[in-house]
N, C-alpha and C positions, 0 to 999 in steps of 0.2 A: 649328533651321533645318529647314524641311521640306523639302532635296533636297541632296546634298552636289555643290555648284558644278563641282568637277573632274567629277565624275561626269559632271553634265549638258553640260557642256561638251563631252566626246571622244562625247559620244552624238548633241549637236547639229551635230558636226563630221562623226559617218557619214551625216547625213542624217535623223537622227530628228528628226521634227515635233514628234512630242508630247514630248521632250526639251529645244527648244528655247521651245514653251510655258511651259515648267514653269523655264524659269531665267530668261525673262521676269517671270512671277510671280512669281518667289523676290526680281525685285529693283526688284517694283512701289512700294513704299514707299518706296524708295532714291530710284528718280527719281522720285518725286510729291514731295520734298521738294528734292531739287536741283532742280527745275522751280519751285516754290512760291518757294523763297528766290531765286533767277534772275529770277522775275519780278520782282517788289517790287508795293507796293502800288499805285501809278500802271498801270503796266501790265497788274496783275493788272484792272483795272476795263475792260480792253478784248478782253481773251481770257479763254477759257477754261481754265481749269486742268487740267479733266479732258481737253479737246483736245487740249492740249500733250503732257500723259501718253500718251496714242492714240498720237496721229503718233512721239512719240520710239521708241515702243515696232514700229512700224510700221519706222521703221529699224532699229532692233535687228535684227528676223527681216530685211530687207532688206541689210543691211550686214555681217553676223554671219561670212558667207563670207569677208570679209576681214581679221578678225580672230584674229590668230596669237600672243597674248598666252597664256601657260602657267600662271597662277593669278589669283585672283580676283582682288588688287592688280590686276593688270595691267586685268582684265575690271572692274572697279567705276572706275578710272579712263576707259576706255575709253565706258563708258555714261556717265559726266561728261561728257565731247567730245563725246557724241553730241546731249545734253540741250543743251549750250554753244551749239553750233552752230544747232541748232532756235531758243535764243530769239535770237541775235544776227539771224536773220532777223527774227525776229517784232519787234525792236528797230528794226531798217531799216526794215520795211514800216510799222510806225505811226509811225516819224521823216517817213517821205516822206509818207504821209496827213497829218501834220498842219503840214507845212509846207503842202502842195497849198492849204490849207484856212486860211491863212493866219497860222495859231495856232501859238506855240512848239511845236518838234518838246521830243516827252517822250524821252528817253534810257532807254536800258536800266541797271536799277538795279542789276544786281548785275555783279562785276568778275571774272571768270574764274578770270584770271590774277593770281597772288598777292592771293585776296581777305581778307587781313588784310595787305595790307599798309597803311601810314601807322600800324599801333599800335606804340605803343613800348613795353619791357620792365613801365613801369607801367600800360599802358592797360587791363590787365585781360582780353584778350582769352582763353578757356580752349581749351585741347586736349581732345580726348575721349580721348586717348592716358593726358592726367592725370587722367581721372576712375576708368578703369578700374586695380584692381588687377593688372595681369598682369605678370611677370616674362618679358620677353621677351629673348633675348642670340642666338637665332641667327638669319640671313639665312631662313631659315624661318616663324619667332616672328614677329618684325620686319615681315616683309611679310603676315601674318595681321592687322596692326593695322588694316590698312583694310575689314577685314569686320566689323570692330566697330564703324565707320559703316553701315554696311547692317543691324545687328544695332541700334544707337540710332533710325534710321530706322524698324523695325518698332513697336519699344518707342515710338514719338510717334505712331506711328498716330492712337492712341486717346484723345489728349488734345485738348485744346481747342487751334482754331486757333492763339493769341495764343502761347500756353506753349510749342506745340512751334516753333512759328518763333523763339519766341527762344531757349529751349535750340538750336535749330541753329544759329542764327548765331552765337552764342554758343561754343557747344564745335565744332564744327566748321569755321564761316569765322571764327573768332578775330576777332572784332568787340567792342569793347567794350560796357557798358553807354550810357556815353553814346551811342555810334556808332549803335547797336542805335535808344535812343529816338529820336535824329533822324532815324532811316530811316523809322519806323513813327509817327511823329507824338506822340511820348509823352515822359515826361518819365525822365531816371534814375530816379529813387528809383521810378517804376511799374514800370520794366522791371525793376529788381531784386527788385522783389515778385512780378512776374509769374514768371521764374525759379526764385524759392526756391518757389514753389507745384508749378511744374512738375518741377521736383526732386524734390521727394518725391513726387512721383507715379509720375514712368518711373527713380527708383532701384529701387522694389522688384520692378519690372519687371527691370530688368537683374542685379538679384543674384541670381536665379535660387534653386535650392534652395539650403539650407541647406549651407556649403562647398565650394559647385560654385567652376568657374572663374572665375564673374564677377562676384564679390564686389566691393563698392561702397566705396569707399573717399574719404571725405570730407577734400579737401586743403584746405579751407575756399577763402577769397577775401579780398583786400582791397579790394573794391571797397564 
C-alpha cells in the first residue's frame, strides 16, 4: 500500500491538500469497482465510468470535512455511501429520461443495501474474508478485514474487465454464479470459467512474497 490510511487521514484532517490527494489515490481502484459493479451493464451504456469515478472523488475532497470515522473500516465504508449515493442519482435521472421519452424506465442494477441478500447458505455466494488466510481475533484484526477489499480492488486493476467484475461480485457482493450470469447476460458454467481464470490470475497477486501475510488459501467451492 503506498500511503498508510491513518496517517493520511489526521493529515487531511489538519488541512493538508496534498495528503488528502494521496488517500483519494490510495482508494481510486476501490471506488472504480464499487462504481463499476453499482452500475451494471444497462446503465453502464449510458454513463461514463470514468465520470462517475471524478464526481465521486469530487465529493470525497468536498465532504471529507465531515467525516469523523477513526480507521479505515470506518473510511472504505464511508467512500461506499458516497459512490451509493452518486449512482442512486444517476439511477433517478435515467429512470425520469426514460419514462419522459416514453420507454421503460431502466433501474439501478445494483442493490446497496444487503447486496447478497436472496443467496441462501447453498447459492455459492464467496466472502473475501474466506479467501484470504488471516488469523484475525481482535476488535483490531477484525476491522482491518475491510482493507483487504481495497487491497483485492487494486489486485483487479489489471485484469480484464469480465474477470474482475465477476471475482467482485462474487467474493465481495456474495452473488452467486448463477446470479452473477443473469446479471451480465451469460450462462453459469461461463461465469464459472470466467472466475477460475481470474483466480489465478489476482491470487498471485495477493500472496505477495513468499510467507508474507497474505498467503492464498484455496477453500475450493461447490459450485
Amino acid at each position: 500500500m503506498a500511503g498508510n490510511p491513518l496517517d493520511l487521514m489526521a493529515r487531511a484532517r489538519a488541512g493538508e491538500a496534498e495528503a488528502l490527494g494521496e488517500l483519494c489515490a490510495l482508494y481510486q481502484n476501490y471506488l472504480r469497482m464499487v462504481a463499476r459493479s453499482g452500475l451494471g451493464p444497462r446503465l453502464r451504456e449510458r454513463v461514463d465510468l470514468s465520470d462517475v469515478v471524478q464526481e465521486a472523488l469530487v465529493e470525497v475532497v468536498r465532504q471529507f470535512p465531515q467525516f469523523n470515522g477513526g480507521n479505515e473500516a470506518a473510511l472504505v465504508g464511508w467512500l461506499r455511501r458516497l459512490v451509493s449515493q452518486k449512482l442512486a442519482d444517476l439511477g433517478r435521472y435515467h429512470s425520469r429520461a426514460k419514462r419522459g421519452s416514453g420507454e421503460a424506465a431502466v433501474p439501478l442494477d445494483a442493490a446497496w443495501e444487503g447486496a447478497g441478500a436472496g443467496n441462501t447458505a447453498n447459492s455459492g455466494g464467496g466472502r473475501l474474508i474466506d479467501m484470504l488466510a488471516l488469523d484475525q481475533t481482535s476488535p483490531s484484526e477484525a476491522a482491518s478485514r475491510r482493507e483487504l477489499v481495497v487491497l483485492l480492488a487494486d489486485a483487479l486493476s489489471d485484469l480484464p474487465e469480465l474477470e474482475a467484475d465477476v471475482l467482485w461480485l462474487y467474493h465481495v457482493e456474495s452473488l452467486s454464479f448463477e446470479t452473477i450470469g443473469d446479471r451480465l447476460g451469460l450462462s453459469r458454467k461461463t461465469i464459472r470459467g470466467v472466475w477460475a481464470r481470474g483466480l489465478k490470475s489476482v491470487r498471485r497477486v495477493m500472496e505477495g512474497p513468499p510467507g508474507g501475510p497474505m498467503r492464498y488459501q484455496d477453500h475450493g467451492t461447490s459450485q
